[in-house]
C-alpha positions as CSV (number, residue, x, y, z in Angstrom):
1,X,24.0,131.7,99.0
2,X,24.0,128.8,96.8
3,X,25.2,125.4,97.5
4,X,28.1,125.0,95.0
5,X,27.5,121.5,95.4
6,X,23.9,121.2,93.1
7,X,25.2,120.6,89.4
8,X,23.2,118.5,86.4
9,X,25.0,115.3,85.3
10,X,24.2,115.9,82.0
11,X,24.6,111.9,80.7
12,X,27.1,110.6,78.1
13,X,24.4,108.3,77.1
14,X,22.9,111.6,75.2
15,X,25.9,112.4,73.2
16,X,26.3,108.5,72.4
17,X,23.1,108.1,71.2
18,X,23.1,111.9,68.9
19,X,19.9,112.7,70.9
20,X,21.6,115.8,71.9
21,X,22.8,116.7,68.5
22,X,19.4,116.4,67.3
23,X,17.8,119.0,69.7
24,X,17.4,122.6,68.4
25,X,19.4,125.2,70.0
26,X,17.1,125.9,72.5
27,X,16.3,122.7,73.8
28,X,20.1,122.2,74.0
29,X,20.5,125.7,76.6
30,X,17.2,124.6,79.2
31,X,17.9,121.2,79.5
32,X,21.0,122.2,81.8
33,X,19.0,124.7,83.7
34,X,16.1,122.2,84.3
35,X,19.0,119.6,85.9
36,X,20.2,122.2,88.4
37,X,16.6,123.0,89.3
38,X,15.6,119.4,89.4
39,X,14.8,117.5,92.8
40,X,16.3,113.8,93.3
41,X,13.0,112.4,91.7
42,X,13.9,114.8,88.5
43,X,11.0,117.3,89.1
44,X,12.1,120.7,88.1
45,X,9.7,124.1,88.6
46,X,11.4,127.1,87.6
47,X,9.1,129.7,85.6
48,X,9.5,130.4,81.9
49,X,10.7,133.9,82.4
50,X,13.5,132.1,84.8
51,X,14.7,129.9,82.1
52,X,14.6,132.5,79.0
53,X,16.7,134.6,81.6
54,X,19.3,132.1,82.5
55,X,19.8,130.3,79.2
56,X,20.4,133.7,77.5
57,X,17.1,133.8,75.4
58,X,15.1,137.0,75.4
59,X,11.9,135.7,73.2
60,X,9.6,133.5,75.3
61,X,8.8,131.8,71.9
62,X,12.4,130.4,71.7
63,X,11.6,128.9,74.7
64,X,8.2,127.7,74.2
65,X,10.1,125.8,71.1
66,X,12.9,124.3,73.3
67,X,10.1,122.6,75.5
68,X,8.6,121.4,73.0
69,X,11.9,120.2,71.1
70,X,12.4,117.8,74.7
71,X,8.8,116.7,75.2
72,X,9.1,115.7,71.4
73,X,12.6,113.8,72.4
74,X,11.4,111.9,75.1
75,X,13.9,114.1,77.7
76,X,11.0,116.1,79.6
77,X,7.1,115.9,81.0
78,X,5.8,119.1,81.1
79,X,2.6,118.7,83.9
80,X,0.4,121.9,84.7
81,X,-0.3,121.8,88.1
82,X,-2.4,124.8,89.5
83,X,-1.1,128.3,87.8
84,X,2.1,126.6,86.8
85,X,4.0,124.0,85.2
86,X,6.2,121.6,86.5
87,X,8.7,119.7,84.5
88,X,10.0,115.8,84.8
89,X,13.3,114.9,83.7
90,X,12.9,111.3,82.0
91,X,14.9,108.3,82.3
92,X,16.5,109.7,79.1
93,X,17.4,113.0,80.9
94,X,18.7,111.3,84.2
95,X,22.1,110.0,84.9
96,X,22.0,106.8,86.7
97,X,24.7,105.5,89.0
98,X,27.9,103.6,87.2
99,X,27.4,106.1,83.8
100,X,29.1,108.6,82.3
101,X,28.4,112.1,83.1
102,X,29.6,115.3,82.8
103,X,28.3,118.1,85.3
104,X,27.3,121.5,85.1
105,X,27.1,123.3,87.9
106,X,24.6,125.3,89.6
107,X,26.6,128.4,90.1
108,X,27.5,128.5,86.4
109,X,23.8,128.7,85.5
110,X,23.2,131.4,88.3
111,X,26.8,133.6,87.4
112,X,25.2,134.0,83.8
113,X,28.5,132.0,82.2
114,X,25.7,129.6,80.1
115,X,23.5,132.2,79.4
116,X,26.6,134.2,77.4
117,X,27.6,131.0,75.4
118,X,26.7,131.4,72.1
119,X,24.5,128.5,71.0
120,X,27.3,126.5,69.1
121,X,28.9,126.7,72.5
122,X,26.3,125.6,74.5
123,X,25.9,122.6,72.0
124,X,30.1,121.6,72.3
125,X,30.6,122.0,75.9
126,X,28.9,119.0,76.9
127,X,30.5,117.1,74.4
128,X,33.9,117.8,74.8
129,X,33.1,117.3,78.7
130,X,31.8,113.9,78.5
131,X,34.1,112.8,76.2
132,X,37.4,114.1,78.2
133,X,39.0,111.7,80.7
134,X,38.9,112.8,84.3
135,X,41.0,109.7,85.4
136,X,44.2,110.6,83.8
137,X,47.6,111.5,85.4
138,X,47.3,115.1,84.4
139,X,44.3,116.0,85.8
140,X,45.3,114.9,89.3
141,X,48.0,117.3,88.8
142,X,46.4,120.1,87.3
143,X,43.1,122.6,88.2
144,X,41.0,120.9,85.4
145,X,37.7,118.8,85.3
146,X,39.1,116.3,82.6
147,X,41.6,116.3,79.6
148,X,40.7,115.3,76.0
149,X,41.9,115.1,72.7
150,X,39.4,114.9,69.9
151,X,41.3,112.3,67.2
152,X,38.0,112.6,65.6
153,X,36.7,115.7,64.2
154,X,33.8,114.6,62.3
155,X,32.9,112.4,64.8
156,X,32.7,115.2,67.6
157,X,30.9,117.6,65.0
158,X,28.4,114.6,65.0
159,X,27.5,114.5,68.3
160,X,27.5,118.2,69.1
161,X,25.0,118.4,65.8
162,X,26.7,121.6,64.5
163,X,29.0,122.1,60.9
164,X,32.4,122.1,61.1
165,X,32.9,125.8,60.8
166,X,30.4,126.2,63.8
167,X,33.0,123.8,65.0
168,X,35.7,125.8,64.7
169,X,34.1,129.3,65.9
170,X,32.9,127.1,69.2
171,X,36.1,125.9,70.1
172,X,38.0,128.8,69.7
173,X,35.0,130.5,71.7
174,X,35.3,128.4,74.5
175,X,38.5,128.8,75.2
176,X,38.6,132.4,74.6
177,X,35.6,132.4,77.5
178,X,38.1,130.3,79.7
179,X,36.1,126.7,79.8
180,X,38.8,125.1,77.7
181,X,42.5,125.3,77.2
182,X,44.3,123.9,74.4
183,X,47.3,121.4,75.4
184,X,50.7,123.1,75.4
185,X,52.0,120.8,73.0
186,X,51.7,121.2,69.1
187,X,48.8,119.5,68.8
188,X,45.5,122.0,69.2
189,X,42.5,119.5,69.7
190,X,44.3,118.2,73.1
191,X,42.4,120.1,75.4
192,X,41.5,120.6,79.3
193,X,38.5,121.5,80.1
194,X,37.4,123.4,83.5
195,X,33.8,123.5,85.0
196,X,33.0,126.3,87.0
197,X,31.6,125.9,90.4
């Protein structure tokens, strides 16, 4: 059973600081899955065949390139310890209490809803989460996580480090896949946003 509790707080601080929108796609799809595995001192375990599995990437060498993309970036220690490696989330990679967050749940990881994001997707999410406000009227009285509007295209292309076509494709995608939902009004870049649990 899995304790739909356990979710990464994936840190605004990233997005803020275009350190996520400078990670290749594969860095971008482990990072989540080494939060949910992480203990509370950051240390994270799973094998490689795990994390190709659960962030939707088939070639181990995609993978190998990820870690390497967030040991380069400062996010992640990779340590070999015995037959295995073990993974450290940094200071960089670690919310700290009185930030900005945005969480992805365990149980999305496990149900495979990541995995089938297309990379764009997986690179948008997080931003649109962390930049949506969870302490608005309309949340309280609604089934989403948070509600945003993005008054600044560009801006948001920016920090999700993908074109503006990718843009497009990603946020039509996501709500097509049910993590978003576009405000009823006439304005489409109001969006809610939901995170599975």
């Amino acid at each position: 059973m899995i304790n739909e509790k356990i979710h990464y707080r994936l840190p605004l601080k990233l997005i803020n600081s275009y350190i996520w929108a400078g990670l290749n796609e594969p860095a971008k799809a482990i990072l989540p899955v080494l939060g949910v595995y992480a203990n509370k001192e950051g240390k994270a375990w799973p094998g490689v065949k795990l994390i190709a599995e659960l962030t939707g990437y088939k070639d181990l060498r995609r993978i190998r390139l990820g870690m390497n993309d967030l040991i380069k970036n400062k996010l992640i220690i990779r340590k070999k310890q015995g037959r295995h490696y073990n993974y450290f989330l940094t200071d960089l990679a670690i919310w700290k209490k009185g930030r900005s967050f945005f969480p992805i749940y365990k149980t999305m990881i496990l149900k495979d809803i990541w995995a089938k994001l297309i990379p764009t997707e997986k690179s948008l999410y997080p931003v649109l989460g962390n930049k949506a406000k969870i302490n608005v009227p309309e949340v309280l009285d609604s089934e989403f996580h948070a509600i945003g509007n993005i008054n600044k295209i560009k801006k948001c292309i920016e920090w999700a480090g993908i074109s503006r076509w990718s843009f497009c494709n990603a946020y039509y995608g996501l709500n097509h896949k049910g993590l978003i939902e576009f405000g009823e009004d006439e304005d489409p870049y109001k969006y809610g946003i939901y995170v599975p649990q």
